[in-house]
Backbone as CSV, one residue per row, in Angstrom:
resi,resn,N_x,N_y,N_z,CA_x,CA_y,CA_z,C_x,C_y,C_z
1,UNK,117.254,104.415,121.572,116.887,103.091,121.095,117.413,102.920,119.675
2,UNK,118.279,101.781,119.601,118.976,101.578,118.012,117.616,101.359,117.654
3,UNK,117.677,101.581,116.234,116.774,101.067,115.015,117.391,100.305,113.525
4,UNK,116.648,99.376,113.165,116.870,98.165,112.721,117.150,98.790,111.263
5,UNK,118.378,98.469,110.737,118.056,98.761,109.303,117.479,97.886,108.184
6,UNK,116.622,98.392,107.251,116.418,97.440,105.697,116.995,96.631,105.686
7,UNK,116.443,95.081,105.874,117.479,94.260,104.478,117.652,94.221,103.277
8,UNK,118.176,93.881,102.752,118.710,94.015,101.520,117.643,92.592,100.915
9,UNK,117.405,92.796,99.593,116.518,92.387,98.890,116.695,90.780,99.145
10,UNK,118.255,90.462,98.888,118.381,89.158,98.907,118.170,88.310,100.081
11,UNK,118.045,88.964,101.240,117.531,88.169,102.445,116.183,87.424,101.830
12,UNK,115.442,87.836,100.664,114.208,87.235,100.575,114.520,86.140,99.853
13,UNK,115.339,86.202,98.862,115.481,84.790,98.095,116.496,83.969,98.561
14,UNK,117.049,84.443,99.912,117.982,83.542,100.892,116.824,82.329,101.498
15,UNK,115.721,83.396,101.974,114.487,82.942,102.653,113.796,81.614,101.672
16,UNK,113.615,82.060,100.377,113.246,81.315,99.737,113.954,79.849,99.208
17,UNK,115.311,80.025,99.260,115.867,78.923,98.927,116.279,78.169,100.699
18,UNK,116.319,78.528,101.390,115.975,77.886,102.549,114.973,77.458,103.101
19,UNK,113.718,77.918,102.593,112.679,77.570,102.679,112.539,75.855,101.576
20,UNK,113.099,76.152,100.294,112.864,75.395,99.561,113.699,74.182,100.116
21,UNK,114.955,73.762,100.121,115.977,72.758,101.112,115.352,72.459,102.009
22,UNK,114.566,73.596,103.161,113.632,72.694,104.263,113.134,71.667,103.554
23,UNK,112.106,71.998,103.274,110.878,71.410,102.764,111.511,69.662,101.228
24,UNK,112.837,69.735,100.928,113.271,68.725,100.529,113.647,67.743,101.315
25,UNK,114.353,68.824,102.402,114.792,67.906,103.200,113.833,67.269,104.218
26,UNK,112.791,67.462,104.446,111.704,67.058,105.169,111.027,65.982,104.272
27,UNK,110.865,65.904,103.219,110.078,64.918,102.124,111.319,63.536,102.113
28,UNK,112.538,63.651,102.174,113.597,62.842,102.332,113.770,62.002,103.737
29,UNK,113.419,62.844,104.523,113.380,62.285,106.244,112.153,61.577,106.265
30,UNK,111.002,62.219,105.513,109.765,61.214,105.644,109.941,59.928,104.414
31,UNK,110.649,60.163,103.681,110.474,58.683,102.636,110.834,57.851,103.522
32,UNK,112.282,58.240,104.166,113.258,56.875,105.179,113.450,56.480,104.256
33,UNK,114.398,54.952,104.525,115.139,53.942,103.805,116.500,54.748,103.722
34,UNK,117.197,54.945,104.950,118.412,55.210,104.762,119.080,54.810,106.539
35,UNK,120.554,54.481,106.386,120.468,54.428,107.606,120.703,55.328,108.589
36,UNK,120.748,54.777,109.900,120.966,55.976,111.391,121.623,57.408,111.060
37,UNK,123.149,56.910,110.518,123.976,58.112,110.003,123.338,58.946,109.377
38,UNK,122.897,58.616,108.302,122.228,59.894,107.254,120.960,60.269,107.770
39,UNK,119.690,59.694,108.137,119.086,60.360,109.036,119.000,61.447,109.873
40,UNK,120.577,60.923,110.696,120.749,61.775,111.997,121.336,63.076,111.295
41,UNK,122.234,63.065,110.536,122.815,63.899,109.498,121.587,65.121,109.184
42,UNK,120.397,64.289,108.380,119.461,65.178,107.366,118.729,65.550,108.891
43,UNK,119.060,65.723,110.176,117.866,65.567,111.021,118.238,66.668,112.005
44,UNK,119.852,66.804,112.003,120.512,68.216,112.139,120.651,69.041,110.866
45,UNK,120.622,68.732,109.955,120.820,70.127,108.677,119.554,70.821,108.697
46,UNK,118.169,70.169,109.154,116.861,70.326,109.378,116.883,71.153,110.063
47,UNK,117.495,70.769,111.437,117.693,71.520,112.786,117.932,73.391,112.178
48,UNK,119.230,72.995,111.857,119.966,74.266,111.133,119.047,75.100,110.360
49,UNK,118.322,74.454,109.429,117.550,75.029,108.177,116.428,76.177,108.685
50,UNK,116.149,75.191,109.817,114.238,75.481,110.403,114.753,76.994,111.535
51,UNK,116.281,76.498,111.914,116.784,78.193,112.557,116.945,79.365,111.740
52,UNK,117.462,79.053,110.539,117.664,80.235,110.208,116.388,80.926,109.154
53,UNK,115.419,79.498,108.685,113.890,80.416,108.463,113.362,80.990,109.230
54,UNK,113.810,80.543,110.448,113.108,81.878,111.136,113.988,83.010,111.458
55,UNK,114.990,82.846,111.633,115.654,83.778,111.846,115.548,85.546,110.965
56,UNK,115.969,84.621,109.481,115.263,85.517,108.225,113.746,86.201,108.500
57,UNK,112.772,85.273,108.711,111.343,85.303,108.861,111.217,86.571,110.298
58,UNK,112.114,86.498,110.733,111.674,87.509,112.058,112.404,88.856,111.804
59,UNK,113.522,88.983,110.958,113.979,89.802,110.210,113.462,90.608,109.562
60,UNK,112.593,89.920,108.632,111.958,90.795,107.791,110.433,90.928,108.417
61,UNK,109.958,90.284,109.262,109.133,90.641,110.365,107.835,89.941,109.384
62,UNK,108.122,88.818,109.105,107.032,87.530,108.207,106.824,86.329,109.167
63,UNK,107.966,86.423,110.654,106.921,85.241,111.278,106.316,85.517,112.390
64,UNK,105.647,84.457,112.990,103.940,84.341,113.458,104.706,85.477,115.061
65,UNK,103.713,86.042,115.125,103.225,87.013,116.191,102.958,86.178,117.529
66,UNK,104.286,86.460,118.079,103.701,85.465,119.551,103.861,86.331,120.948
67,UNK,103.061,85.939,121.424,102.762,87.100,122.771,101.292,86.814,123.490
């Protein structure tokens, strides 16, 4: 059975500044006042964002326990 190596420190402040862009970009999608295009735009970068927090998050073994 392979075993997983350490990440490296900066996966955490990868985590963190992706975490932080979510969470802008979510306060921006909820103001609105923009049109379809940019929406749909901020609504896939979201898409993108919210994959790879978790991705990180399951990495370093910080997200939710499902089973």
């Amino acid at each position: 059975m392979a075993t997983v190596a350490p990440l490296p420190l900066f996966e955490t402040e990868t985590l963190n500044a992706v975490r932080a862009e979510r969470e802008d970009l979510l306060k921006r999608l909820q103001r609105g006042g923009v049109d379809a295009h940019v929406r749909i735009k901020r609504e896939e970068r979201l898409k993108v964002l919210t994959a790879r927090q978790i991705e990180i998050e399951t990495q370093l073994g910080l997200g939710a326990c499902r089973g």
